[in-house]
C-alpha positions as CSV (number, residue, x, y, z in Angstrom):
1,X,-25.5,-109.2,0.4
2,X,-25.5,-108.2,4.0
3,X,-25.9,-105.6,6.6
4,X,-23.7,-104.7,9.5
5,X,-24.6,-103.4,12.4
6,X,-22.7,-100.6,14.4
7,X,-21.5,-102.7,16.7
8,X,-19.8,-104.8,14.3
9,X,-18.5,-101.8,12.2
10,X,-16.4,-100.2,14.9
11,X,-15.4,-103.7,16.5
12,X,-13.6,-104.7,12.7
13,X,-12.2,-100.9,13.1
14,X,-10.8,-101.6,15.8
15,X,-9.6,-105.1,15.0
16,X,-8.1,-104.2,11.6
17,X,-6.3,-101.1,12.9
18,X,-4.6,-103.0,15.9
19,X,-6.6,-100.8,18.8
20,X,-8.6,-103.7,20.4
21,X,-8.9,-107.1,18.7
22,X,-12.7,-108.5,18.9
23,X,-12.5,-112.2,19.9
24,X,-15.3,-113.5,18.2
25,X,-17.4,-115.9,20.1
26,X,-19.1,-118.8,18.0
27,X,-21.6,-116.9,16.4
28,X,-25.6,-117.9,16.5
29,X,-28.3,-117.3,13.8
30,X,-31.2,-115.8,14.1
31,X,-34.4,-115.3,12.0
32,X,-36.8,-111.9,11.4
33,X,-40.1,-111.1,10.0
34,X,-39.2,-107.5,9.7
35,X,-35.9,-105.5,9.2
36,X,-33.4,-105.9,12.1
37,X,-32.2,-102.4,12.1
38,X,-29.0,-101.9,14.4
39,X,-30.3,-104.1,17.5
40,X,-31.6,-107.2,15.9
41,X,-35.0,-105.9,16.3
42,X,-38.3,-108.0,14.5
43,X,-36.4,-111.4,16.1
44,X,-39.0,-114.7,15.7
45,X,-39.9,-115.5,19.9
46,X,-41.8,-118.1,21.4
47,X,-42.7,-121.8,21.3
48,X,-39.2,-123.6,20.0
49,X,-37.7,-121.1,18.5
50,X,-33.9,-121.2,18.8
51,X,-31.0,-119.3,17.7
52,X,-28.3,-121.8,15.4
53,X,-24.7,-122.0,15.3
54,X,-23.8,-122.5,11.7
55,X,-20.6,-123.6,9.8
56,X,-19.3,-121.9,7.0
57,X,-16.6,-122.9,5.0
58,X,-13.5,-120.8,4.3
59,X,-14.2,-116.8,2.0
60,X,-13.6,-117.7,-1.4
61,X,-14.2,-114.6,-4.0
62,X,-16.0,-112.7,-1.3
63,X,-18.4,-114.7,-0.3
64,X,-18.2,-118.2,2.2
65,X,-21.3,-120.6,2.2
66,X,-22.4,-122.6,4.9
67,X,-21.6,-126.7,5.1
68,X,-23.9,-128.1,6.8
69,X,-27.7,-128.7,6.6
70,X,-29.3,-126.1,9.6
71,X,-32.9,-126.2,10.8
72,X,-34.8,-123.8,13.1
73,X,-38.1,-125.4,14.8
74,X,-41.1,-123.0,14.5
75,X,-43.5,-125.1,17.1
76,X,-45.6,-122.6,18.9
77,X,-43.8,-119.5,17.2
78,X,-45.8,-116.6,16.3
79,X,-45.7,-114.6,13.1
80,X,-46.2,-115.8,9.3
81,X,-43.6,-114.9,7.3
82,X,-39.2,-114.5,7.4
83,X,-37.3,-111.9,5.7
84,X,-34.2,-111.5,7.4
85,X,-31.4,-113.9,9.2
86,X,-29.6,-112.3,11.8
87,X,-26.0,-112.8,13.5
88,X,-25.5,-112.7,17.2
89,X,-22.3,-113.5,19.2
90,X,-24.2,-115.5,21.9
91,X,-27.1,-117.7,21.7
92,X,-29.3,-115.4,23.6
93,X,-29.0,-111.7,24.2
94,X,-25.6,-110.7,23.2
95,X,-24.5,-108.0,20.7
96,X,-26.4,-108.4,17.2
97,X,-23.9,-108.1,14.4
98,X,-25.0,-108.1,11.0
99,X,-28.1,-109.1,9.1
100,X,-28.6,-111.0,5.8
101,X,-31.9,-110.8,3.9
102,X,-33.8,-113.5,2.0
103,X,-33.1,-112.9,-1.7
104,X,-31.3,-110.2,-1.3
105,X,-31.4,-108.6,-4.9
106,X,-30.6,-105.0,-5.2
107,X,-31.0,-102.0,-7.8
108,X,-29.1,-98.6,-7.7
109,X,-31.5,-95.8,-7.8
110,X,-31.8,-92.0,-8.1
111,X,-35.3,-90.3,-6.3
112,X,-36.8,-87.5,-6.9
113,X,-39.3,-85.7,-4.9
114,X,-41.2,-84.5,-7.6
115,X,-43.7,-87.4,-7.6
116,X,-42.0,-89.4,-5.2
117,X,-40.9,-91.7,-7.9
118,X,-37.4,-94.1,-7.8
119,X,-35.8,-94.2,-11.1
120,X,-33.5,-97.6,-11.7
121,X,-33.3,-98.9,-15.2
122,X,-34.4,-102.0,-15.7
123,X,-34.8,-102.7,-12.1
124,X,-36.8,-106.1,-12.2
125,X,-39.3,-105.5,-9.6
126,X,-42.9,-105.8,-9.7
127,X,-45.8,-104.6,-7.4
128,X,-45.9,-106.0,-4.3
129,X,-42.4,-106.9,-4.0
130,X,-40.8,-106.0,-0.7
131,X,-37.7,-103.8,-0.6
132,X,-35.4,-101.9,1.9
133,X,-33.1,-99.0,0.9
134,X,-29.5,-98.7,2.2
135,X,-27.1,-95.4,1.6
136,X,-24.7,-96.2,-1.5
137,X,-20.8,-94.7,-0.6
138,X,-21.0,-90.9,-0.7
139,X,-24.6,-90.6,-1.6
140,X,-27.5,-89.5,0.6
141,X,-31.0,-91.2,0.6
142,X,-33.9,-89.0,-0.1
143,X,-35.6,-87.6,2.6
144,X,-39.2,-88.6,4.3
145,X,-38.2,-92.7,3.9
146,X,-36.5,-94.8,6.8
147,X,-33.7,-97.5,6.5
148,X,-34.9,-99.7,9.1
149,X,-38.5,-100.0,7.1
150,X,-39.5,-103.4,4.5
151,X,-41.8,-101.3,1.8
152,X,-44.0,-102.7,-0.3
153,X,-43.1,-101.6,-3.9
154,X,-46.1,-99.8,-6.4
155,X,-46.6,-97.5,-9.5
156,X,-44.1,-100.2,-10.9
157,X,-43.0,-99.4,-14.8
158,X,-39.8,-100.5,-16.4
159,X,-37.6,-98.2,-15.2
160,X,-38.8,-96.1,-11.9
161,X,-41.0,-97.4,-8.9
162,X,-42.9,-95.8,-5.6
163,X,-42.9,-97.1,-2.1
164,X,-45.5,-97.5,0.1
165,X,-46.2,-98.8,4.1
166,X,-48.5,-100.5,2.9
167,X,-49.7,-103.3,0.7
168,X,-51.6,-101.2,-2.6
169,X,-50.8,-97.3,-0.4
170,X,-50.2,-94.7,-1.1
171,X,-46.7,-93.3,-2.0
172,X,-44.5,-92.6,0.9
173,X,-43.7,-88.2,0.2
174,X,-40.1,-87.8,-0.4
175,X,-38.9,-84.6,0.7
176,X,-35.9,-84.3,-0.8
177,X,-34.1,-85.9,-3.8
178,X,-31.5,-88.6,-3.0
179,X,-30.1,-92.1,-4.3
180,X,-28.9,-95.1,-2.7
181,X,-29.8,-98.7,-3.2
182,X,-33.2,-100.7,-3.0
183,X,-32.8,-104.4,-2.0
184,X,-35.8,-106.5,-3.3
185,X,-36.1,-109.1,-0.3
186,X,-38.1,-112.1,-0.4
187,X,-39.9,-113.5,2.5
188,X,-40.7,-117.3,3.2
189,X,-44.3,-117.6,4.7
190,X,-44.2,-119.9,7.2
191,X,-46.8,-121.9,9.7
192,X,-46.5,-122.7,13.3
193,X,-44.5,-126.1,13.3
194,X,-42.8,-125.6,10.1
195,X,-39.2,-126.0,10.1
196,X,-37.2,-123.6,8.5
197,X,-34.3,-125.2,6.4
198,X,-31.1,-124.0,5.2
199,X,-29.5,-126.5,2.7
200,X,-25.8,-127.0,2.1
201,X,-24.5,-123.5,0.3
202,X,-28.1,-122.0,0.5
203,X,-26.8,-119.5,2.9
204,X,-24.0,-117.6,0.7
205,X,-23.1,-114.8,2.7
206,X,-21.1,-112.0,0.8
207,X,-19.6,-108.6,1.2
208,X,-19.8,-105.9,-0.7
């Protein structure tokens, strides 16, 4: 599954409603070891970090896959683990455009803030598992939680969950009820000079 950013939103507006058509550059990849948010924010830096151009093959049942083997050289790069790949239209700078996460599985919820507690039947997750929460079509997310934040997941039983900032926390105090969508993500631990390899078709990039 994947994320767009603003920018993106309002440029396929535009594009698919004939106002201004968005010439889209070759686009670059980027990897994140936190949540992007709307500006591509949490980007890897340093050493021989690049971003990559990647080819995709043609949509197919709303997804498209990449074709080629791509590799990212994390010499002299700081940070330990990824969670995120990023899209840019330009190899540096530019305009960030969407983001997709590692893993990427996600669970429809309804939170209530008595006792902070996510309900989500048969969600899957465990404790410790990371996981970001997005606004389902005409719902609202609960109050007191932010979009742009990776929790950590706790108080796990088979059907509700808690978040917290923090590895083993304390719950994050929702202030209001709400429901929306928690996306488990999962993170590749890396060391300086690792490479980081996508495969041919690892990188299936759907939209929902």
């Amino acid at each position: 599954m994947s994320d767009f950013s603003d920018f993106l939103e309002l440029e396929i507006l535009d594009h698919i409603l004939g106002t201004t058509d968005y010439p889209l550059p070759v686009p670059f990849w980027s990897l994140h070891n936190g949540h992007p948010a709307e500006t591509g924010a949490n980007e890897l830096t340093g050493g021989s970090y690049a971003r990559q151009a990647i080819a995709f093959g043609a949509a197919a049942a709303g997804a498209a896959a990449n074709t080629a083997v791509e590799e990212w050289d994390l010499t002299g790069v700081t940070g330990s683990t990824i969670f995120f790949l990023g899209e840019w239209d330009a190899v540096s700078g530019g305009n960030f455009m969407w983001a997709v996460p590692l893993g990427g599985t996600p669970a429809t919820f309804v939170a209530t803030n008595a006792g902070d507690v996510f309900t989500s039947y048969a969600h899957g997750y465990s404790n410790d598992d990371r996981v970001y929460l997005k606004r389902a079509s005409g719902s609202a997310l609960p109050a007191g939680p932010s979009e742009d934040t990776l929790y950590f997941v706790i108080s796990v039983t088979a059907d509700t969950f808690q978040i917290s900032t923090t590895q083993g926390g304390g719950a994050v105090v929702l202030t209001t009820d709400g429901e929306g969508i928690a996306v488990r993500v999962v993170g590749k631990a890396f060391n300086p000079g690792d490479l980081f390899r996508v495969g041919i078709g690892d990188l299936d990039v759907a939209i929902d």
